[in-house]
C-alpha positions as CSV (number, residue, x, y, z in Angstrom):
1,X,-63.2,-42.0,-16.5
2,X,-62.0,-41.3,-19.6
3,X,-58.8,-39.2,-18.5
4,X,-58.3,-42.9,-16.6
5,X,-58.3,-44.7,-19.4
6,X,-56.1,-42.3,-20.8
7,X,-53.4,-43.2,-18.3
8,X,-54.1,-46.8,-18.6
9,X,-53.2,-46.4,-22.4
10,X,-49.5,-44.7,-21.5
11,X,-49.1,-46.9,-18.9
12,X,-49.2,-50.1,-20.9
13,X,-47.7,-48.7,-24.0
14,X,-44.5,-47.5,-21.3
15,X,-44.4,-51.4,-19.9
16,X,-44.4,-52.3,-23.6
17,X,-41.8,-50.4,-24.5
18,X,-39.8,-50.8,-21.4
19,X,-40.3,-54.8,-21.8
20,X,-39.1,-54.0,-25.9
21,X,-35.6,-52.6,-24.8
22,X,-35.3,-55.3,-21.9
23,X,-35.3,-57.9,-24.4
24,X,-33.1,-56.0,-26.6
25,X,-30.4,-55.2,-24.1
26,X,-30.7,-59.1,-23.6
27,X,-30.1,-60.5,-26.7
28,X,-27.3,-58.0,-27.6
29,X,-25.6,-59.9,-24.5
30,X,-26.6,-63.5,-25.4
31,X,-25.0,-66.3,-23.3
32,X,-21.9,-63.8,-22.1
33,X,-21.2,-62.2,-25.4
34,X,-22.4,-60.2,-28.0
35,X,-24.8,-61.1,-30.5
36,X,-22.5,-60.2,-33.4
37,X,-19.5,-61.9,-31.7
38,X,-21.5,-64.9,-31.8
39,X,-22.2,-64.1,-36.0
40,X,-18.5,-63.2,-36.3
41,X,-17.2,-66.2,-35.2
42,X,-19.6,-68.2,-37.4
43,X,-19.4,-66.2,-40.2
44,X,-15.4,-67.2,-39.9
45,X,-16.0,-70.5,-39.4
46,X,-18.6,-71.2,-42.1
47,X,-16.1,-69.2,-44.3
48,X,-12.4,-71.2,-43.4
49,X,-14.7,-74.8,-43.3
50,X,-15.7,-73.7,-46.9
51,X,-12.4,-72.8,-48.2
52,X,-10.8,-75.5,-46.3
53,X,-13.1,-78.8,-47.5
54,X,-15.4,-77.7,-50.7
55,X,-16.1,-80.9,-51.3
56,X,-18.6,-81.1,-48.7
57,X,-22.5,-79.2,-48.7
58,X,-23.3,-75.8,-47.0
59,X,-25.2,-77.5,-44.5
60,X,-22.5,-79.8,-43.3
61,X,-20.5,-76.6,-43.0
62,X,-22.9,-75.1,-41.1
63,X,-23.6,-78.0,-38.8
64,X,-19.8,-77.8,-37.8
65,X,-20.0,-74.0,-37.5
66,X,-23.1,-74.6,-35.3
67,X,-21.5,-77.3,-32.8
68,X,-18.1,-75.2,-32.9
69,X,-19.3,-72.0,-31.7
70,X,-21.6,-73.5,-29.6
71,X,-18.3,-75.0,-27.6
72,X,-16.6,-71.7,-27.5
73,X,-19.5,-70.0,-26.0
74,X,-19.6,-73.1,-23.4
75,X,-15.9,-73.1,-22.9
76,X,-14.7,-69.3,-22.5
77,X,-18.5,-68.4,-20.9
78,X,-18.2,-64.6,-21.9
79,X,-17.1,-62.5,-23.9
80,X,-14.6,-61.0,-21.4
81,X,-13.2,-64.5,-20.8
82,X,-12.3,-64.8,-24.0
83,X,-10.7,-61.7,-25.3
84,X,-8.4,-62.2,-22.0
85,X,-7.7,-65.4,-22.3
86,X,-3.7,-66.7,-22.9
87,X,-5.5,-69.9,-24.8
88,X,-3.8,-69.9,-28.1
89,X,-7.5,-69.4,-30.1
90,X,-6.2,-71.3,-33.1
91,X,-5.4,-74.8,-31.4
92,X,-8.4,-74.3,-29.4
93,X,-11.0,-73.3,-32.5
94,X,-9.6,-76.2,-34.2
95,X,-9.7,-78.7,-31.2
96,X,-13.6,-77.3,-31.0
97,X,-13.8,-78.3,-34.8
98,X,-12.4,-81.4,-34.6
99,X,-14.6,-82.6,-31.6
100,X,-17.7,-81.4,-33.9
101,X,-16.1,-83.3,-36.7
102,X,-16.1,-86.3,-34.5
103,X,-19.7,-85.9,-32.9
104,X,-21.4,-85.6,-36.5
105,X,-19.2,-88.3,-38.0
106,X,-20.7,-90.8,-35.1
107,X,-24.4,-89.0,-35.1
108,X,-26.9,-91.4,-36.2
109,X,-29.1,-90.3,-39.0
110,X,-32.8,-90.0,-38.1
């Protein structure tokens, strides 16, 4: 019985690791693109909505940089969409900020 319990033991550990990378191939391909797309593209954000309107506090910046990348994930679906899409990305990233801008300019504060 013991050389069954043995087996039980790889067994669970394999399903383990097997469920481990599952949910790592997964999350490297969140919503249609990459994990560190995602990061990029609110890393650039955060950064331009910095440089471009200091007068405001980090976390309004990041609120924006939230709802904006959250639109271009919803927008362009994946990844691929997006890298072969004609858009121009400038006048749509700044159409996704300005609808943002809008929604948390008419959010009522809790």
């Amino acid at each position: 019985m013991n050389f069954n319990n043995e087996k039980l033991k790889y067994f669970v550990f394999s399903l383990l690791a097997v469920a481990t990378l599952l949910l790592i191939y997964l999350e490297a391909n969140a919503f249609g693109f990459k994990v560190q797309t995602l990061r990029q593209m609110w890393q650039a954000c955060y950064m331009t909505s910095m440089r471009v309107e200091p007068q405001f506090p980090p976390q309004y910046h990041a609120m924006i940089c939230d709802c904006t990348v959250d639109k271009g994930r919803k927008w362009y679906v994946t990844e691929h969409e997006y890298v072969k899409s004609s858009d121009n990305k400038t006048v749509m990233w700044s159409a996704f900020v300005n609808d943002c801008k809008y929604e948390i300019a008419n959010t009522k504060a809790v």
